[in-house]
mmCIF entry with sequence, helices, sheets and N, C-alpha, C, O atoms, coordinates in Angstrom:
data_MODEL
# 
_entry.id   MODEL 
# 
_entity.id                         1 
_entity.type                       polymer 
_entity.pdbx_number_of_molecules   1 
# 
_entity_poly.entity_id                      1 
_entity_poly.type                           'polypeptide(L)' 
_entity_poly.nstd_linkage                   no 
_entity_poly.nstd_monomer                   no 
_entity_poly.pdbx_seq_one_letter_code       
;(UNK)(UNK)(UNK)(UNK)(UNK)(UNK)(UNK)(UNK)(UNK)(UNK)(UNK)(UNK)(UNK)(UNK)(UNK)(UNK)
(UNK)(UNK)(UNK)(UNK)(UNK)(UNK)(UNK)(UNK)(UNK)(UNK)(UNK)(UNK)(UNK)(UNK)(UNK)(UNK)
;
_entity_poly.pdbx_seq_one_letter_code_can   XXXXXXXXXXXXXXXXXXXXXXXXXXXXXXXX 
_entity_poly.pdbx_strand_id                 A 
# 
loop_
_entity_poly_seq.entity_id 
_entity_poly_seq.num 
_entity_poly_seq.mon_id 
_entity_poly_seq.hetero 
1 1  UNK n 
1 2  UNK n 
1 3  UNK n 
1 4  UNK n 
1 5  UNK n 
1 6  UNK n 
1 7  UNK n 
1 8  UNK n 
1 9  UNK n 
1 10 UNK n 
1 11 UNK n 
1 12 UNK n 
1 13 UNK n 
1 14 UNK n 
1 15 UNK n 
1 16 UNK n 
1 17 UNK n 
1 18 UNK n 
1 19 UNK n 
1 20 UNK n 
1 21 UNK n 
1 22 UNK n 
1 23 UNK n 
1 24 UNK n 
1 25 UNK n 
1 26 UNK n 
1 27 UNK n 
1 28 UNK n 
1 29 UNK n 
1 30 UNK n 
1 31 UNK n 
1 32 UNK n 
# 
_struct_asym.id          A 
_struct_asym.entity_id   1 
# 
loop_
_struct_conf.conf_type_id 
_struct_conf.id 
_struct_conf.pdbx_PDB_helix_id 
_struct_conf.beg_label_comp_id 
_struct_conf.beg_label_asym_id 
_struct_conf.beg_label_seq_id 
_struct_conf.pdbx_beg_PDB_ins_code 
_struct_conf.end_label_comp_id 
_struct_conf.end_label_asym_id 
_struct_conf.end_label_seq_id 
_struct_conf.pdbx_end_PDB_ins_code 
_struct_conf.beg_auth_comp_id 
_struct_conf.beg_auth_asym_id 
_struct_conf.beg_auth_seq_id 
_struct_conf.end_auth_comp_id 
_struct_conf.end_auth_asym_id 
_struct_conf.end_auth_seq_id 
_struct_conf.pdbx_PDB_helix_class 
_struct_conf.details 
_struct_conf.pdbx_PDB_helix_length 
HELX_P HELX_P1 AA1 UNK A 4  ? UNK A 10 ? UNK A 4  UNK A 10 1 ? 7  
HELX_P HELX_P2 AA2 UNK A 13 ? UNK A 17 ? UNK A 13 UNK A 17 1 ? 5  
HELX_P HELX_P3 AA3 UNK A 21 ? UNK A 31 ? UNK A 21 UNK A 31 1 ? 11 
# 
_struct_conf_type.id          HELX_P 
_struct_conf_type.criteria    ? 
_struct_conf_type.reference   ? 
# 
loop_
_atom_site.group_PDB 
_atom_site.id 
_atom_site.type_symbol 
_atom_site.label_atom_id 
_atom_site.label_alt_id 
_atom_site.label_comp_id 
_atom_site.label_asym_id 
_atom_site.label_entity_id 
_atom_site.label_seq_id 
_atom_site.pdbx_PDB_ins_code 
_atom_site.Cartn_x 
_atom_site.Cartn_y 
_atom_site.Cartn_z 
_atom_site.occupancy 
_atom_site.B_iso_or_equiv 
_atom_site.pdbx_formal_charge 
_atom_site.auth_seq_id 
_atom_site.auth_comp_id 
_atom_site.auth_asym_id 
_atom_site.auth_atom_id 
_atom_site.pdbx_PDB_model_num 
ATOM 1   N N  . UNK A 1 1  ? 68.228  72.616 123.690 1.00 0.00 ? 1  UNK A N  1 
ATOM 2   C CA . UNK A 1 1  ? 69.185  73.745 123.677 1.00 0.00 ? 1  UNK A CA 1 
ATOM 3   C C  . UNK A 1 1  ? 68.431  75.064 123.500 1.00 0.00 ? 1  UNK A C  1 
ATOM 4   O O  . UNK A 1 1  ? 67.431  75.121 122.784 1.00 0.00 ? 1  UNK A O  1 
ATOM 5   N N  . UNK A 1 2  ? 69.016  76.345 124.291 1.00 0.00 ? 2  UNK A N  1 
ATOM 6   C CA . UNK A 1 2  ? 68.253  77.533 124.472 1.00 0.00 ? 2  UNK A CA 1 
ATOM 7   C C  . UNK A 1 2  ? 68.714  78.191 122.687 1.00 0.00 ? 2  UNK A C  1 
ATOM 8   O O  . UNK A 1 2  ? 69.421  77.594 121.876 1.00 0.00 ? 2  UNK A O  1 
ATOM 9   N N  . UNK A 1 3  ? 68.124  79.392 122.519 1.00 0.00 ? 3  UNK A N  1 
ATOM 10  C CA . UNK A 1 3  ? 68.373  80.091 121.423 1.00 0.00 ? 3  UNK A CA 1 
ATOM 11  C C  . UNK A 1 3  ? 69.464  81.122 122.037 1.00 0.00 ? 3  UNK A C  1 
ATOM 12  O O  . UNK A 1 3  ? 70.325  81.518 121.252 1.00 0.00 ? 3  UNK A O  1 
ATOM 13  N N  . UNK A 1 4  ? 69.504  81.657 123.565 1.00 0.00 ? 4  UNK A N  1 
ATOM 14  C CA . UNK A 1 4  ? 70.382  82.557 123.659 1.00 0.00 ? 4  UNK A CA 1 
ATOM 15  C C  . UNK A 1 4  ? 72.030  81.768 123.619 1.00 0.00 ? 4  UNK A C  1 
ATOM 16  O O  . UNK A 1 4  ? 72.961  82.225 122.955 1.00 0.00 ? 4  UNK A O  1 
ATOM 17  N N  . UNK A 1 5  ? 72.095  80.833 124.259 1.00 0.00 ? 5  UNK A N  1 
ATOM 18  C CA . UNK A 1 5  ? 73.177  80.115 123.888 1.00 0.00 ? 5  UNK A CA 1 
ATOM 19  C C  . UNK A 1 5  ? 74.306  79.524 122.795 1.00 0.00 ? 5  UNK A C  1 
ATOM 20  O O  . UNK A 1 5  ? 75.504  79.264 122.690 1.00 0.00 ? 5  UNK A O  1 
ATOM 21  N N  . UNK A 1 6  ? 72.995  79.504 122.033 1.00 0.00 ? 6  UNK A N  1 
ATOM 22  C CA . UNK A 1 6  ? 73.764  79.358 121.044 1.00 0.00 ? 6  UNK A CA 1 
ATOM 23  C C  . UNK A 1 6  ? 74.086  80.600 119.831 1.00 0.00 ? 6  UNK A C  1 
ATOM 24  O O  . UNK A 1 6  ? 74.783  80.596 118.816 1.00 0.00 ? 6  UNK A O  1 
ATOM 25  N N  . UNK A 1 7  ? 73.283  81.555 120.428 1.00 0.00 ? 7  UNK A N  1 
ATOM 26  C CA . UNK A 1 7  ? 73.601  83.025 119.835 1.00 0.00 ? 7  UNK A CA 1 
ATOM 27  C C  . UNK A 1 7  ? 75.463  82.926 120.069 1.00 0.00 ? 7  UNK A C  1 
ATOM 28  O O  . UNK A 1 7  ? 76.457  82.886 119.344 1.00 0.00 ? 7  UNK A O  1 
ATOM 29  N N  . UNK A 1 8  ? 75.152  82.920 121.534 1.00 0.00 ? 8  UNK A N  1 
ATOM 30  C CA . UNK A 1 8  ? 76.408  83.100 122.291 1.00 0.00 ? 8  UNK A CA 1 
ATOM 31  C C  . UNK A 1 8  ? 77.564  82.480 121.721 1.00 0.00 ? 8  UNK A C  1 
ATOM 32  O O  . UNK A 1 8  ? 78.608  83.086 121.479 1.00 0.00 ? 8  UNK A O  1 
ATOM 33  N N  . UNK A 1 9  ? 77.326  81.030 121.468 1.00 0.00 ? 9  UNK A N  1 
ATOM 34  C CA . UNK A 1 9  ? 78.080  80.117 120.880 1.00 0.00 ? 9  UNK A CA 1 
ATOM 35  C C  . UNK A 1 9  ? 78.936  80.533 119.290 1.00 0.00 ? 9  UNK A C  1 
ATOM 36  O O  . UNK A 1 9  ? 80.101  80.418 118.909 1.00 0.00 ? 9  UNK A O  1 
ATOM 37  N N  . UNK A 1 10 ? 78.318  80.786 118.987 1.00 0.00 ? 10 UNK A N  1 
ATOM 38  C CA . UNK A 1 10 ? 78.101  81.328 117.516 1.00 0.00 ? 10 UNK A CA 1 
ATOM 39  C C  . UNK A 1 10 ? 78.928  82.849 116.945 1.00 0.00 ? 10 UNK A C  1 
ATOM 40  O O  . UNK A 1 10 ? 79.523  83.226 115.936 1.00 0.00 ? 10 UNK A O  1 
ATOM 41  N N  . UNK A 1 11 ? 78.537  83.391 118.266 1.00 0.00 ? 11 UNK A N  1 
ATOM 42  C CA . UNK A 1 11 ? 79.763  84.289 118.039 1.00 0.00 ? 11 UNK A CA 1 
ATOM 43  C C  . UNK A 1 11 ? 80.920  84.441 119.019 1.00 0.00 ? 11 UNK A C  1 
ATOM 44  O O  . UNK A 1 11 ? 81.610  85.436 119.242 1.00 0.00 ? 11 UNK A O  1 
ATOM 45  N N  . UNK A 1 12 ? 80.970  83.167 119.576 1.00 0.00 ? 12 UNK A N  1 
ATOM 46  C CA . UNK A 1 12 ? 82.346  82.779 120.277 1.00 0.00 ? 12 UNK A CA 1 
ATOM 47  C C  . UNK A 1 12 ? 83.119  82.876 119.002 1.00 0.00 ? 12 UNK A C  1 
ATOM 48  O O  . UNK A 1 12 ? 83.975  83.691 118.655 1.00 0.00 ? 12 UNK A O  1 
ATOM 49  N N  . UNK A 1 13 ? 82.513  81.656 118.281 1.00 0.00 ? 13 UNK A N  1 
ATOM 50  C CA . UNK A 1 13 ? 83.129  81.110 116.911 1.00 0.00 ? 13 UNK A CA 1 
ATOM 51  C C  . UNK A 1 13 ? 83.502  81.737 116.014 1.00 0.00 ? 13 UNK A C  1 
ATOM 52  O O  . UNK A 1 13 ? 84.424  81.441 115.253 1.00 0.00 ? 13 UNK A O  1 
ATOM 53  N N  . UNK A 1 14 ? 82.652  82.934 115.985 1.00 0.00 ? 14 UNK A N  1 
ATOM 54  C CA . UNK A 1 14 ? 83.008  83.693 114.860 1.00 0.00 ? 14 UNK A CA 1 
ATOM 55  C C  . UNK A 1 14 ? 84.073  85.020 115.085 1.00 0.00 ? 14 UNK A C  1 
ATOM 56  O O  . UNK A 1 14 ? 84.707  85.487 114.138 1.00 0.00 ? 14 UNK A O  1 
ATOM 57  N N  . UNK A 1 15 ? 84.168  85.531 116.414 1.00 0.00 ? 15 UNK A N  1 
ATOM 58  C CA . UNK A 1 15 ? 84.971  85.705 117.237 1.00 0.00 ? 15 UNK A CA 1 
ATOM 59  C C  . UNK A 1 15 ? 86.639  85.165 117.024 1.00 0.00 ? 15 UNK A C  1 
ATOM 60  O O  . UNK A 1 15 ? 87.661  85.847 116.957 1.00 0.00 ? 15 UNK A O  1 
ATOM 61  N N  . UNK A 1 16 ? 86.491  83.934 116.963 1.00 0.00 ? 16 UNK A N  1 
ATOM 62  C CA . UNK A 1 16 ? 87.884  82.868 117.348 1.00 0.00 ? 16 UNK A CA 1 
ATOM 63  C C  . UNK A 1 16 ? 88.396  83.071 115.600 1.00 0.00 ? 16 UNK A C  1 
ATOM 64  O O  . UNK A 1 16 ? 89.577  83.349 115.389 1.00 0.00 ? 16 UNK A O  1 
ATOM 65  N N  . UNK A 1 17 ? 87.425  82.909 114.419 1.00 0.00 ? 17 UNK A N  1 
ATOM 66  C CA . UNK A 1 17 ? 87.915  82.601 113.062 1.00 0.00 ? 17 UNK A CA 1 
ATOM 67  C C  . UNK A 1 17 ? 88.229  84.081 113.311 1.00 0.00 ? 17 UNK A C  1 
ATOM 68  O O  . UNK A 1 17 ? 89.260  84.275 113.957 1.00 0.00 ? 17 UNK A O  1 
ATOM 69  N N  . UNK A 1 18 ? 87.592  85.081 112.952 1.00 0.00 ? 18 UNK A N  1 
ATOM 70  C CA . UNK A 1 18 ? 88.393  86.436 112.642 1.00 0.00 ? 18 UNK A CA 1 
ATOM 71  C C  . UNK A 1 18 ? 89.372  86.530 113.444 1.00 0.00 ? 18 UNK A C  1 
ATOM 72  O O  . UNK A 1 18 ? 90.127  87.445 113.114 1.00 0.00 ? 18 UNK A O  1 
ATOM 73  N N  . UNK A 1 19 ? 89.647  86.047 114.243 1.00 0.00 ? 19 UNK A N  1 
ATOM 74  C CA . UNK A 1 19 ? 91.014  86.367 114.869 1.00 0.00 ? 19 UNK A CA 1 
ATOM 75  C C  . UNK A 1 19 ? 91.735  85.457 113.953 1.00 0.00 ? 19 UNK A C  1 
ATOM 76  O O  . UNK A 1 19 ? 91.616  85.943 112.828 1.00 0.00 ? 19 UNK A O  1 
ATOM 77  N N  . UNK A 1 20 ? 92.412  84.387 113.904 1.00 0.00 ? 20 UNK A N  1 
ATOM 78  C CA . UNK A 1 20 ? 92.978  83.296 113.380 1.00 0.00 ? 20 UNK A CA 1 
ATOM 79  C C  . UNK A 1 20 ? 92.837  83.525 111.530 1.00 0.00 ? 20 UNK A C  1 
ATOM 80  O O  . UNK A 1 20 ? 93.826  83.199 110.874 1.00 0.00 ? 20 UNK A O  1 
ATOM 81  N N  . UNK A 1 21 ? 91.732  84.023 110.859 1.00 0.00 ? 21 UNK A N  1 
ATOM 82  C CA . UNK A 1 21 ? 92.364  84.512 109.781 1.00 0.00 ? 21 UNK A CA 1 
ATOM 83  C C  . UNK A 1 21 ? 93.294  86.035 110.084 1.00 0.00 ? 21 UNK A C  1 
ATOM 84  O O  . UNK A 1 21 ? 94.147  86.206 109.213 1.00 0.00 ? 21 UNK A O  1 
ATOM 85  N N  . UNK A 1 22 ? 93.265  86.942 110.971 1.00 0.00 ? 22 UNK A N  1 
ATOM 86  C CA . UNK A 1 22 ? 93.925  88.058 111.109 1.00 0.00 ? 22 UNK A CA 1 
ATOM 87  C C  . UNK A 1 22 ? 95.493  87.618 111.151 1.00 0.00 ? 22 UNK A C  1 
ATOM 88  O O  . UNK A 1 22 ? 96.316  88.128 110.390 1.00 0.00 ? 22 UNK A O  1 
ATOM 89  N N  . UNK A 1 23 ? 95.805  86.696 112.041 1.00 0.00 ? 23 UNK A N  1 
ATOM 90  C CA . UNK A 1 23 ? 96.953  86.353 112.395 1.00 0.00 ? 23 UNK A CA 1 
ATOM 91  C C  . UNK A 1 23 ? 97.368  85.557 111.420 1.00 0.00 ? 23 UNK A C  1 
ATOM 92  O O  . UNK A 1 23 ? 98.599  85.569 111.424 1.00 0.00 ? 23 UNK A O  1 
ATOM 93  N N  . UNK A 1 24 ? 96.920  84.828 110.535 1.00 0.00 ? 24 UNK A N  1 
ATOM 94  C CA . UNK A 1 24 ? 97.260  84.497 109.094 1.00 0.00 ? 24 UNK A CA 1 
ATOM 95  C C  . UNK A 1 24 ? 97.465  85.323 108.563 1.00 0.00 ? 24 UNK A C  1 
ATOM 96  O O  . UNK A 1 24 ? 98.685  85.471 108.483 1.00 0.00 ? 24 UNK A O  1 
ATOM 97  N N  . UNK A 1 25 ? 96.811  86.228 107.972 1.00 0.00 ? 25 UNK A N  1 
ATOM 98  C CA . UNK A 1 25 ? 97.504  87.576 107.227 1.00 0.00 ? 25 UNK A CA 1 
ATOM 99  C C  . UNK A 1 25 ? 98.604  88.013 107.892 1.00 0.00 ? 25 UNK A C  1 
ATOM 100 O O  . UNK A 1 25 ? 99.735  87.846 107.434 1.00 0.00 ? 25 UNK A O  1 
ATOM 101 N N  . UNK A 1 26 ? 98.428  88.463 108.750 1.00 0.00 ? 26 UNK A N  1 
ATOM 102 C CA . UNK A 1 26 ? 99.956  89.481 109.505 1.00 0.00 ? 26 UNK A CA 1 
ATOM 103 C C  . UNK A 1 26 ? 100.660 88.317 108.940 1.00 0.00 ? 26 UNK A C  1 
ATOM 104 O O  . UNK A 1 26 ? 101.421 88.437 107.980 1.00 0.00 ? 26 UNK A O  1 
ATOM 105 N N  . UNK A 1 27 ? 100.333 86.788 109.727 1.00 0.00 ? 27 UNK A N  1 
ATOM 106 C CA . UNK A 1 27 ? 101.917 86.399 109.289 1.00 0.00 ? 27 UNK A CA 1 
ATOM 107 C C  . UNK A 1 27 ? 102.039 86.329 107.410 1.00 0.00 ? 27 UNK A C  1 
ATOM 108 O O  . UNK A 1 27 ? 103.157 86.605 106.977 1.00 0.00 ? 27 UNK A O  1 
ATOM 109 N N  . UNK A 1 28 ? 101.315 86.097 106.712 1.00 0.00 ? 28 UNK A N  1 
ATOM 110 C CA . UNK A 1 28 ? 101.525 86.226 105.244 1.00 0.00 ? 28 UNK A CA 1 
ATOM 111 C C  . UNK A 1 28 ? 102.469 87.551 104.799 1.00 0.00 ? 28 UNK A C  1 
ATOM 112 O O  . UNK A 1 28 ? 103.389 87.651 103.986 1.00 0.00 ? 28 UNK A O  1 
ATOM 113 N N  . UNK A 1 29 ? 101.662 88.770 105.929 1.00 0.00 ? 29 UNK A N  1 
ATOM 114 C CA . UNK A 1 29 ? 102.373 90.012 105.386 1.00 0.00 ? 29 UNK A CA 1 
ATOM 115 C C  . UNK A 1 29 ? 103.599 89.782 105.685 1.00 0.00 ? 29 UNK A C  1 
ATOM 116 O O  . UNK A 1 29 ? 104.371 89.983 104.748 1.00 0.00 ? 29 UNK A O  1 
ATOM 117 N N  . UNK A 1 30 ? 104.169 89.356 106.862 1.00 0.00 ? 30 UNK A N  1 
ATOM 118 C CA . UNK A 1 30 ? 105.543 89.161 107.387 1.00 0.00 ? 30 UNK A CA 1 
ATOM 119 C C  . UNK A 1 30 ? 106.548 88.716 106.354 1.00 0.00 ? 30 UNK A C  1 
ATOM 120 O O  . UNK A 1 30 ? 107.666 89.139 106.060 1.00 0.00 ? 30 UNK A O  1 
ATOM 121 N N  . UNK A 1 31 ? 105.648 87.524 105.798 1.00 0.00 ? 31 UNK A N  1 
ATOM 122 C CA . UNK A 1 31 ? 106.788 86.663 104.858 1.00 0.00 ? 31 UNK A CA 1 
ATOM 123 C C  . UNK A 1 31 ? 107.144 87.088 103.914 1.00 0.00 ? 31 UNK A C  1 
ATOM 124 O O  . UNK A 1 31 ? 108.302 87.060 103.496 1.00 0.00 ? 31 UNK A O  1 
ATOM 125 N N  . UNK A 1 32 ? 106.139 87.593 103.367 1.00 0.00 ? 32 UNK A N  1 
ATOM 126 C CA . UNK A 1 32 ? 106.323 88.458 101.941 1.00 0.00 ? 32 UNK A CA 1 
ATOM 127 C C  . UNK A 1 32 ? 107.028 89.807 102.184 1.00 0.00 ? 32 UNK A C  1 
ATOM 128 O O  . UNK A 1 32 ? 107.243 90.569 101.242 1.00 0.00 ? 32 UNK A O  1 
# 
């Protein structure tokens, strides 16, 4: 496996969690 790839990979991922905790909050803020 290359090193740029998995740069890439890596901040797919990290990418995908900050989204998905964001949209957890909003909805937390919603409920409350």
């Amino acid at each position: 496996m290359n090193i740029p790839a998995l740069i890439i990979m890596f901040l797919y991922v990290l990418l995908y969690v900050s989204m998905v905790i964001a949209l957890i909050l909003a909805l937390n803020k919603k409920d409350k």
